[in-house]
Biopython code that builds the backbone (N, CA, C, O; Angstrom):
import numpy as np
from Bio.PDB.StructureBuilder import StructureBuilder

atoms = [
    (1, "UNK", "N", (49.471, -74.922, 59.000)),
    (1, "UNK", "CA", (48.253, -75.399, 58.354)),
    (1, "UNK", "C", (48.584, -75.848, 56.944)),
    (1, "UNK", "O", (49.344, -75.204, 56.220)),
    (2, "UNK", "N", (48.124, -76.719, 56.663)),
    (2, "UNK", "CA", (48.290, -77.937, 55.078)),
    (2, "UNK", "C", (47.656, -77.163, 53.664)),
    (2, "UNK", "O", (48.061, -77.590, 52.583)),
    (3, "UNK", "N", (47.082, -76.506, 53.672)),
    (3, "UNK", "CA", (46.832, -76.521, 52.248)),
    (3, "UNK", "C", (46.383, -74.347, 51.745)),
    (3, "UNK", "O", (45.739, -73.699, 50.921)),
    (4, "UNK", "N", (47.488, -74.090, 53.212)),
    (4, "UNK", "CA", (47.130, -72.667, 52.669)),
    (4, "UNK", "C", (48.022, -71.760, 52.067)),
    (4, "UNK", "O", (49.104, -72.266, 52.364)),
    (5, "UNK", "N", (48.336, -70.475, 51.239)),
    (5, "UNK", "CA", (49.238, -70.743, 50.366)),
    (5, "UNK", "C", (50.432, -69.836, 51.329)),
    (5, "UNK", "O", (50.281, -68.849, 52.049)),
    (6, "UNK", "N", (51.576, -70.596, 51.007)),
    (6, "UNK", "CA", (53.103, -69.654, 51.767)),
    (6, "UNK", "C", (52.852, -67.955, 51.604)),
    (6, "UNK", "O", (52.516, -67.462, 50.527)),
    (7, "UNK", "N", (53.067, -67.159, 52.829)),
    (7, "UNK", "CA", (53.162, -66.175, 53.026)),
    (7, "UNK", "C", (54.693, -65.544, 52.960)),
    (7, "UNK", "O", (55.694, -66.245, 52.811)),
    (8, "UNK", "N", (54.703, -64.217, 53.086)),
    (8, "UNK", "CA", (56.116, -63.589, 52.725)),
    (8, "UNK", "C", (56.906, -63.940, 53.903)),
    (8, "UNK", "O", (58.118, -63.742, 53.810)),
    (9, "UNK", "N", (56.392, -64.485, 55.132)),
    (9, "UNK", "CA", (57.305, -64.565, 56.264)),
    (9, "UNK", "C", (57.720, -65.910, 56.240)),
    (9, "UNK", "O", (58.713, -66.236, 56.891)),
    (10, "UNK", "N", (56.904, -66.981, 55.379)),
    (10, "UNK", "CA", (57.686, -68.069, 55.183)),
    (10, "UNK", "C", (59.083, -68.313, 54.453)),
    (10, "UNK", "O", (59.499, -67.486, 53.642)),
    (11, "UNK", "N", (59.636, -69.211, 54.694)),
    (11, "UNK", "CA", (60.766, -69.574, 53.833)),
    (11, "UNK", "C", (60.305, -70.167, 52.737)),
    (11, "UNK", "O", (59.202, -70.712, 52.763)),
    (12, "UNK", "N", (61.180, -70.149, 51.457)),
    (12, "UNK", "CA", (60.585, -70.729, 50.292)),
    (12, "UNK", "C", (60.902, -71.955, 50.659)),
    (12, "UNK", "O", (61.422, -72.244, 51.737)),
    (13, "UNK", "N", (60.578, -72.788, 49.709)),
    (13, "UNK", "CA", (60.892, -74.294, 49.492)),
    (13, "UNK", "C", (62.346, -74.722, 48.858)),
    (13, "UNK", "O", (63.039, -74.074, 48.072)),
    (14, "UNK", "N", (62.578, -75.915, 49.396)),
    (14, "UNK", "CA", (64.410, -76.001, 48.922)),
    (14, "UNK", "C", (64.543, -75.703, 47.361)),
    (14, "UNK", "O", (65.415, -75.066, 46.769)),
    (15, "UNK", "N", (63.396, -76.365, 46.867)),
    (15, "UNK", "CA", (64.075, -76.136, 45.192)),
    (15, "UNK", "C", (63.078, -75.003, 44.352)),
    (15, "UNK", "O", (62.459, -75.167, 43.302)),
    (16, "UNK", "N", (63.189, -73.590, 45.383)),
    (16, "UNK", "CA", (62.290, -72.873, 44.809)),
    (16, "UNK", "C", (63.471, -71.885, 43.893)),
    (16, "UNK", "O", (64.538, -72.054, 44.483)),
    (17, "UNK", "N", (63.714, -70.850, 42.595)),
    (17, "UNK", "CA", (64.039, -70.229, 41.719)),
    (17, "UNK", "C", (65.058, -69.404, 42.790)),
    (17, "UNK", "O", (64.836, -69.119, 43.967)),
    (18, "UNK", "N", (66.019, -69.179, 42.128)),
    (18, "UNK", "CA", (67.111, -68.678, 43.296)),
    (18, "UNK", "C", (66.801, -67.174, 43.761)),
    (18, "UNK", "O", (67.171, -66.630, 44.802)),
    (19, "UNK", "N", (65.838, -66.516, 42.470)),
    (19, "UNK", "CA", (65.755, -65.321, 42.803)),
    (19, "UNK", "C", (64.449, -64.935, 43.542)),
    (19, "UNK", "O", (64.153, -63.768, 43.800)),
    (20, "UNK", "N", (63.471, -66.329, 43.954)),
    (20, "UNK", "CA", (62.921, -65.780, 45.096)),
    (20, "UNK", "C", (63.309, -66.503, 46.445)),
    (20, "UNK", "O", (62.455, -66.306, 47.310)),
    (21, "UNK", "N", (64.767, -67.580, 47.014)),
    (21, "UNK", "CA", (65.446, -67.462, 47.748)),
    (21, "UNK", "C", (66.244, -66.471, 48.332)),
    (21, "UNK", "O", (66.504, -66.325, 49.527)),
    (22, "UNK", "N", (66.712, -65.613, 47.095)),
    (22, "UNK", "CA", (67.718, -64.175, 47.880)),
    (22, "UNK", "C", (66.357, -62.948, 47.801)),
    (22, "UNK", "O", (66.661, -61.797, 48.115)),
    (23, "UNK", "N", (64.918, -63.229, 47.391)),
    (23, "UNK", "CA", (64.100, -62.238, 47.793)),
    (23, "UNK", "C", (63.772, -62.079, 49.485)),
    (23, "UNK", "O", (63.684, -61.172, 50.312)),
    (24, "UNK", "N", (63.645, -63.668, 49.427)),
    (24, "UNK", "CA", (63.392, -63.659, 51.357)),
    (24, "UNK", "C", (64.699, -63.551, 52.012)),
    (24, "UNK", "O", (64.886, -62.961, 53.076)),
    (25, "UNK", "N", (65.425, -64.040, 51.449)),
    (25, "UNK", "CA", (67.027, -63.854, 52.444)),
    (25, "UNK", "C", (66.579, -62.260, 52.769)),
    (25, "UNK", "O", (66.095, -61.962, 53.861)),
    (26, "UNK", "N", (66.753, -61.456, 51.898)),
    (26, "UNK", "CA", (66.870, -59.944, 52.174)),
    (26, "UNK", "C", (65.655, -59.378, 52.828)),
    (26, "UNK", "O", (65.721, -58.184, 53.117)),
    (27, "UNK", "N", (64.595, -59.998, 53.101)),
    (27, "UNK", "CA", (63.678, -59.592, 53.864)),
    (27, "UNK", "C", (63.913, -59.903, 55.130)),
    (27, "UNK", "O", (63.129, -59.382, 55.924)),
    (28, "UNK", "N", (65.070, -60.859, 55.759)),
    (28, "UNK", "CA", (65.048, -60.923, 57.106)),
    (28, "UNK", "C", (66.310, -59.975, 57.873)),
    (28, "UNK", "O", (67.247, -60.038, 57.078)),
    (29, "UNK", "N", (66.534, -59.531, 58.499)),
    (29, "UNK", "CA", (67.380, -58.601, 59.041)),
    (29, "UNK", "C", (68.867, -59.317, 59.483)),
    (29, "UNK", "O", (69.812, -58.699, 59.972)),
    (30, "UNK", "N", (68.834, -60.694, 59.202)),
    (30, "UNK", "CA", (70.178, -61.520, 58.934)),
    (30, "UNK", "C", (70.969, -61.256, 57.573)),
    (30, "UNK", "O", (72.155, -60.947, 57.458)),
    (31, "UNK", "N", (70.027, -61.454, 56.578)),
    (31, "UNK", "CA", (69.705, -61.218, 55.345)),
    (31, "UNK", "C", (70.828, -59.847, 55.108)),
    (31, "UNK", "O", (71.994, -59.691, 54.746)),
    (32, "UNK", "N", (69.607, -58.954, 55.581)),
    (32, "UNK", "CA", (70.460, -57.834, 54.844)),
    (32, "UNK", "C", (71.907, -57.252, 55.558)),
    (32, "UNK", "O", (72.527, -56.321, 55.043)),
    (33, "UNK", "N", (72.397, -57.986, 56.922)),
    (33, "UNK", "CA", (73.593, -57.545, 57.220)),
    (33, "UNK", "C", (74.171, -58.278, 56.722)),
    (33, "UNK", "O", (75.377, -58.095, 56.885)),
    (34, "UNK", "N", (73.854, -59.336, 55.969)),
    (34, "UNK", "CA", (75.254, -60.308, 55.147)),
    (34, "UNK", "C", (75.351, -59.521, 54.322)),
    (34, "UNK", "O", (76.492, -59.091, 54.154)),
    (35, "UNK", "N", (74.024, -58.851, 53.251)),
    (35, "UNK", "CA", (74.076, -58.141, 51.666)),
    (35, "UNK", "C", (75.186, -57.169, 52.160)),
    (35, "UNK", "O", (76.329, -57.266, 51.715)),
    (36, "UNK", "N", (74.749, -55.978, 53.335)),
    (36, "UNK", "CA", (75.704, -54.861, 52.938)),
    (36, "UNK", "C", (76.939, -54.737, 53.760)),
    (36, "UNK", "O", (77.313, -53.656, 54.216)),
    (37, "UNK", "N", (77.844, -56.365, 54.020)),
    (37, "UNK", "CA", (78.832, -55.950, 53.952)),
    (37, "UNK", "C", (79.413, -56.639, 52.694)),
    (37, "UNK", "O", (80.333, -57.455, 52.750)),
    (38, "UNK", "N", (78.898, -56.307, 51.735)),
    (38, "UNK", "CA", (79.275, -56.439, 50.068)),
    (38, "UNK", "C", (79.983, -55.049, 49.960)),
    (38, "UNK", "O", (81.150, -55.187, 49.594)),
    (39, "UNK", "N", (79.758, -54.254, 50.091)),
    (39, "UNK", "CA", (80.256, -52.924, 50.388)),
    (39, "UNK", "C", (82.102, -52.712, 51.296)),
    (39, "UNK", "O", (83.160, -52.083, 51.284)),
    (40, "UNK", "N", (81.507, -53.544, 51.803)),
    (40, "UNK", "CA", (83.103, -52.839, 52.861)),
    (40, "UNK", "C", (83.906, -53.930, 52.820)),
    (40, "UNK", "O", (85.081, -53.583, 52.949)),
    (41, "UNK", "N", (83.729, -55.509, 52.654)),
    (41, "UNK", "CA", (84.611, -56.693, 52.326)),
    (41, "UNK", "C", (85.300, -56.640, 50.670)),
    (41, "UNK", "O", (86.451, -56.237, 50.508)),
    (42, "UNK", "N", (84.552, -57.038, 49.655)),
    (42, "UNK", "CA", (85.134, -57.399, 48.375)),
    (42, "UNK", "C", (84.741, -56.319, 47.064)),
    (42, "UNK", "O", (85.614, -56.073, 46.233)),
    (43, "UNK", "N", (83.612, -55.808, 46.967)),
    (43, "UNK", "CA", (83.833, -55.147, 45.839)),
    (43, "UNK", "C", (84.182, -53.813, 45.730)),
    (43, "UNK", "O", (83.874, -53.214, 44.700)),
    (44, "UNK", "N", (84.881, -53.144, 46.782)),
    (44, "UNK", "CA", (85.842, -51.880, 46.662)),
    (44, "UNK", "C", (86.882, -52.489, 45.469)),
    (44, "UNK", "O", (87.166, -52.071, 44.346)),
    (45, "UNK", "N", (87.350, -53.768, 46.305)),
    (45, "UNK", "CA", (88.612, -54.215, 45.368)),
    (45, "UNK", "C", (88.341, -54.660, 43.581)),
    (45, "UNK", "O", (89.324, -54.800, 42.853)),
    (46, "UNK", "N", (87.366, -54.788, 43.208)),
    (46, "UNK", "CA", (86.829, -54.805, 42.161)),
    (46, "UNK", "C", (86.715, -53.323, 41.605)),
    (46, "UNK", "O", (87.387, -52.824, 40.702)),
    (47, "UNK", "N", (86.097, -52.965, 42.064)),
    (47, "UNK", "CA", (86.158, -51.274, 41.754)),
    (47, "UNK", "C", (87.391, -50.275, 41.553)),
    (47, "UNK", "O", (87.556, -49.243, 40.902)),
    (48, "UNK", "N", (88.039, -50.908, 42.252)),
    (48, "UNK", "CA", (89.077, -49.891, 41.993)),
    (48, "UNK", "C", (90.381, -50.319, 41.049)),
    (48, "UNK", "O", (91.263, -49.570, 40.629)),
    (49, "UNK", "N", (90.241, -51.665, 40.858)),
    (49, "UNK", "CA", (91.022, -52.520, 39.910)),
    (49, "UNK", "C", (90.674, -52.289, 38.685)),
    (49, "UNK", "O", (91.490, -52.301, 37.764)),
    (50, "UNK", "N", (88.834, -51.939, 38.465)),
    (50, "UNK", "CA", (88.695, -51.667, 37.389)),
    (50, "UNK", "C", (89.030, -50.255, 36.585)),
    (50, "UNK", "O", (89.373, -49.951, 35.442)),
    (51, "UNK", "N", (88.608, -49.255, 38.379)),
    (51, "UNK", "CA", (88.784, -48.040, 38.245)),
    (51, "UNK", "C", (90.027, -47.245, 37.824)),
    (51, "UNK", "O", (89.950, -46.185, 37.203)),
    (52, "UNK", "N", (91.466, -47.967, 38.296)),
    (52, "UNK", "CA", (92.853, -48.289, 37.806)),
    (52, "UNK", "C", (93.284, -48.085, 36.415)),
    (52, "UNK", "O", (94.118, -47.355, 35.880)),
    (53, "UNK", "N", (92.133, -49.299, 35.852)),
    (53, "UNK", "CA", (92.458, -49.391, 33.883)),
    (53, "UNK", "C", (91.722, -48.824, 32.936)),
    (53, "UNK", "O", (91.683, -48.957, 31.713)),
    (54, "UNK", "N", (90.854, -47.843, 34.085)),
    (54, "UNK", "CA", (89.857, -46.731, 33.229)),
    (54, "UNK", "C", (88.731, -47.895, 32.543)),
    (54, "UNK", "O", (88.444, -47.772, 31.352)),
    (55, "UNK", "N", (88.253, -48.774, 33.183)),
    (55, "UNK", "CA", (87.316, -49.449, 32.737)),
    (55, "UNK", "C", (85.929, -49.433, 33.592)),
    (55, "UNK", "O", (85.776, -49.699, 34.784)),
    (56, "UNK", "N", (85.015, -49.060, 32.670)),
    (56, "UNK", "CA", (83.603, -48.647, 33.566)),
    (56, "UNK", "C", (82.804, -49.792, 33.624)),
    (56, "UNK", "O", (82.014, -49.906, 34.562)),
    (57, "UNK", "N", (82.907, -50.862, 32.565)),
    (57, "UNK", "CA", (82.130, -52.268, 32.451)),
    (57, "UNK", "C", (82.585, -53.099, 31.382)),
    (57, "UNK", "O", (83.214, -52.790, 30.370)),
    (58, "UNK", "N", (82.152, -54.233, 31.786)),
    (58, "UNK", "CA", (82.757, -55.139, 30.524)),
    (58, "UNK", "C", (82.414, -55.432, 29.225)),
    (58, "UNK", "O", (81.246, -55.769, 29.032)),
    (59, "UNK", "N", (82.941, -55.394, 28.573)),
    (59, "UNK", "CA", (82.717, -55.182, 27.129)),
    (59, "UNK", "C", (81.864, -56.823, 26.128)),
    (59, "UNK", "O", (81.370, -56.932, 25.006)),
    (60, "UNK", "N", (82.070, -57.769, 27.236)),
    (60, "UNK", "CA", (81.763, -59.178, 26.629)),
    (60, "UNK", "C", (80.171, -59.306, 27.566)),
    (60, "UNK", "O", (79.809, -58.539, 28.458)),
    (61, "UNK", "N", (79.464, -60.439, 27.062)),
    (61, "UNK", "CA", (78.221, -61.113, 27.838)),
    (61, "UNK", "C", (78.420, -62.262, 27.717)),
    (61, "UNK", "O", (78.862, -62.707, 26.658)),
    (62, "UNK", "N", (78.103, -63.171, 28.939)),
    (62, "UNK", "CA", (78.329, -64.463, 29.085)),
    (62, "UNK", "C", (79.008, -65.160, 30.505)),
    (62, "UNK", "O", (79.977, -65.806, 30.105)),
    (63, "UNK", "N", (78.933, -65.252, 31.521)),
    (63, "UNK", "CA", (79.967, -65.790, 32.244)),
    (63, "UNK", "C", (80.963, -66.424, 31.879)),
    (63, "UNK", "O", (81.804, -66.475, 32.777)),
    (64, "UNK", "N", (81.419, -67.224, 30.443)),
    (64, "UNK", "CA", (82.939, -67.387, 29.824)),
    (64, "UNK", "C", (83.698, -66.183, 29.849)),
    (64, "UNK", "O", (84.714, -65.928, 30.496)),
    (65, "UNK", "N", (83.031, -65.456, 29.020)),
    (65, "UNK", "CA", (83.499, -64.112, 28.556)),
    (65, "UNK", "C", (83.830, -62.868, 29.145)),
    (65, "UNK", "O", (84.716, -62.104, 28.764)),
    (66, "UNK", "N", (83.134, -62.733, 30.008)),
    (66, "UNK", "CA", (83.646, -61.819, 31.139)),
    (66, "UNK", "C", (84.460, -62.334, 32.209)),
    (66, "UNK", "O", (85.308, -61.589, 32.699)),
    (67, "UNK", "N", (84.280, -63.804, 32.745)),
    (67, "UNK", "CA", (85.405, -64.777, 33.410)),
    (67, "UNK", "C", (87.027, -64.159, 32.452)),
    (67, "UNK", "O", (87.995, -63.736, 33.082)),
    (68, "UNK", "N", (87.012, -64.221, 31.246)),
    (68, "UNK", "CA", (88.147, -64.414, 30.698)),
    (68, "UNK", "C", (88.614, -63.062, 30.405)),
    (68, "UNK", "O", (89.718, -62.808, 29.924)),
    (69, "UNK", "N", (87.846, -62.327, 30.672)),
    (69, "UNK", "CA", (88.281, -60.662, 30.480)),
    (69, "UNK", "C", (88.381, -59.885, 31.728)),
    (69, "UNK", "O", (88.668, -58.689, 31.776)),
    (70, "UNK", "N", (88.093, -60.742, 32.861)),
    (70, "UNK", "CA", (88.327, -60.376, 33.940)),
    (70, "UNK", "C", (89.829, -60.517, 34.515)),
    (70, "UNK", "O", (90.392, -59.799, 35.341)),
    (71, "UNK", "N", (90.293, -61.612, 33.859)),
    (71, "UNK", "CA", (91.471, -62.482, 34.534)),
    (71, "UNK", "C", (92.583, -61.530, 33.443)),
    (71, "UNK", "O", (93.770, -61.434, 33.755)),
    (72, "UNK", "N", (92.082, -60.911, 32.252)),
    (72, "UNK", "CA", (92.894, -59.825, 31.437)),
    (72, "UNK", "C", (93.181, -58.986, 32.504)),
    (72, "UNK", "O", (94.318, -58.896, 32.969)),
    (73, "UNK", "N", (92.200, -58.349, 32.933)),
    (73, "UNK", "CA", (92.104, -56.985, 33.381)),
    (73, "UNK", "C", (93.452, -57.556, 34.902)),
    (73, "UNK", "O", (94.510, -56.968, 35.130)),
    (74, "UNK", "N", (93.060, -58.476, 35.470)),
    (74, "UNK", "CA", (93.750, -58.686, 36.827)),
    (74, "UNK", "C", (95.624, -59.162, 35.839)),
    (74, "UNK", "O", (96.644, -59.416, 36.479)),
    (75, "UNK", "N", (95.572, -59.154, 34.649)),
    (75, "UNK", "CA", (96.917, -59.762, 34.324)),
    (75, "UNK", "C", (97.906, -58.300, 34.157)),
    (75, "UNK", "O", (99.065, -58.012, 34.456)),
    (76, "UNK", "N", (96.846, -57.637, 33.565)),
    (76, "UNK", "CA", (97.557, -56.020, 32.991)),
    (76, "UNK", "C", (97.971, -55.405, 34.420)),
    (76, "UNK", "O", (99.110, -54.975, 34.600)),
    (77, "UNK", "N", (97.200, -55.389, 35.208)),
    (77, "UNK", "CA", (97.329, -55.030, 36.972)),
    (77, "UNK", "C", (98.328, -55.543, 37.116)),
    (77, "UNK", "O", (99.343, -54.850, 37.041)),
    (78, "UNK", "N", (98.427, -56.919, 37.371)),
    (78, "UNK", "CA", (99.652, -57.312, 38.328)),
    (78, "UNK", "C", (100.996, -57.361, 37.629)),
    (78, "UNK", "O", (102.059, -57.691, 38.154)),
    (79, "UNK", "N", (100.784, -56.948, 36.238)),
    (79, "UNK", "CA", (101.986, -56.612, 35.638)),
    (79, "UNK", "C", (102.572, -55.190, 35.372)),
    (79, "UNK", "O", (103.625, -54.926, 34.790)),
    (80, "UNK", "N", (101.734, -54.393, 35.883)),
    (80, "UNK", "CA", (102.027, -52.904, 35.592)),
    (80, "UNK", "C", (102.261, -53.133, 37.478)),
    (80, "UNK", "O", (102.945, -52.160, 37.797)),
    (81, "UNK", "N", (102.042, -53.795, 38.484)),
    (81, "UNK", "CA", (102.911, -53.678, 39.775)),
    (81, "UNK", "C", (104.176, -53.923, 39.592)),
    (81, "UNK", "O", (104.994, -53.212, 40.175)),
    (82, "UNK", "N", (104.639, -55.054, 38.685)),
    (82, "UNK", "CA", (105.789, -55.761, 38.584)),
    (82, "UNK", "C", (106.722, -54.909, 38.139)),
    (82, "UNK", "O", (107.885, -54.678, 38.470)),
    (83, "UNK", "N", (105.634, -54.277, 36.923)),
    (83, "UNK", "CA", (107.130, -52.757, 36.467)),
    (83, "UNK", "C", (107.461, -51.889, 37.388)),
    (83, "UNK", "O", (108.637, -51.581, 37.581)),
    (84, "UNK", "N", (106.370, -51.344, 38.133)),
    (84, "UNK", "CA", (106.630, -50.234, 39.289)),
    (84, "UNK", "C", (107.771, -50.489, 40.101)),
    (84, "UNK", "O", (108.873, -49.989, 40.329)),
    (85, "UNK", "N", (106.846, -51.786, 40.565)),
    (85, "UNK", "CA", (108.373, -52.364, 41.771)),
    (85, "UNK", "C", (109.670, -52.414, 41.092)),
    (85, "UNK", "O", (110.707, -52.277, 41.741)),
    (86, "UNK", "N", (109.679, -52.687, 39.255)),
    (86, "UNK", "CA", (110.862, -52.990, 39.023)),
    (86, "UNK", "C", (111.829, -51.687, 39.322)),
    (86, "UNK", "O", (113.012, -51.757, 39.657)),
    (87, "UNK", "N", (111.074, -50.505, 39.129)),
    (87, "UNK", "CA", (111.543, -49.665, 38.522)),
    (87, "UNK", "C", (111.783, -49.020, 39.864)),
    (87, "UNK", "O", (112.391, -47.957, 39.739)),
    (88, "UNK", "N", (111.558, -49.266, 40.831)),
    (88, "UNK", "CA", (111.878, -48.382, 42.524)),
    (88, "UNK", "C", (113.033, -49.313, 42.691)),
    (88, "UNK", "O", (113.606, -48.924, 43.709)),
    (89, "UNK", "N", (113.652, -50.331, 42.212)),
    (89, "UNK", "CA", (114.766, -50.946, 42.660)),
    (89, "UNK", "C", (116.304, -50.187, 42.082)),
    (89, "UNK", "O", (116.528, -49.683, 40.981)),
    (90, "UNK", "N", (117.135, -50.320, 43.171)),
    (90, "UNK", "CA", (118.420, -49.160, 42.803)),
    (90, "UNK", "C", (118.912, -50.171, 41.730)),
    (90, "UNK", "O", (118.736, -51.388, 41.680)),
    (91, "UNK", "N", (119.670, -49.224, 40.766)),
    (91, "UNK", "CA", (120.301, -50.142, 39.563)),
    (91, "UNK", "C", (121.877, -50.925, 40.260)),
    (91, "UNK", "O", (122.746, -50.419, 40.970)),
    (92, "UNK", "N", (121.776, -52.048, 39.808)),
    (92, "UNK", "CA", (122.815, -53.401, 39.912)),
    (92, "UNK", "C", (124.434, -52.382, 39.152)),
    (92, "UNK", "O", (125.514, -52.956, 39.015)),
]
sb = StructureBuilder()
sb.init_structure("model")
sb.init_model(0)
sb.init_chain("A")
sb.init_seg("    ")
for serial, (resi, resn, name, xyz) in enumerate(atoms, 1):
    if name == "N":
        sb.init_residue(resn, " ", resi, " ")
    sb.init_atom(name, np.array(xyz, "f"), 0.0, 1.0, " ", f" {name:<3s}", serial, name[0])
structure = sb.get_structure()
């Protein structure tokens, strides 16, 4: 029907505010089995990378700023592997 107003079981409109697109995503039961395998796919590995350098949250605001303090945190990581491994190798 034309002129009555969208209900919660509708879909929003293409160019409706993103945060009431992921309100209805999560109201449909598609929805929320994509949300919670957020849990068991990618952010363990976040968590525990952070959990690693004794870091509880980021210290900057901004998506630059935490982009660029993120890619710190993943540099100190993959360089404290590099020593480990160096250091399990028998001496030359």
């Amino acid at each position: 029907m034309e002129g009555r107003p969208p209900s919660d079981s509708d879909p929003p409109p293409l160019n409706a505010p993103a945060i009431v697109q992921m309100r209805y995503k999560l109201r449909t039961a598609a929805g929320q089995a994509i949300y919670a395998l957020r849990k068991a796919i990618v952010e363990p590995v976040f968590d525990q990378t952070k959990a690693g350098r004794g870091i509880q949250r980021f210290a900057f605001l901004g998506h630059a700023k935490v982009t660029a303090e993120w890619l710190l945190i993943c540099l100190t990581h993959n360089l404290l592997k590099l020593f480990r491994a160096r250091q399990r190798l028998p001496a030359a």
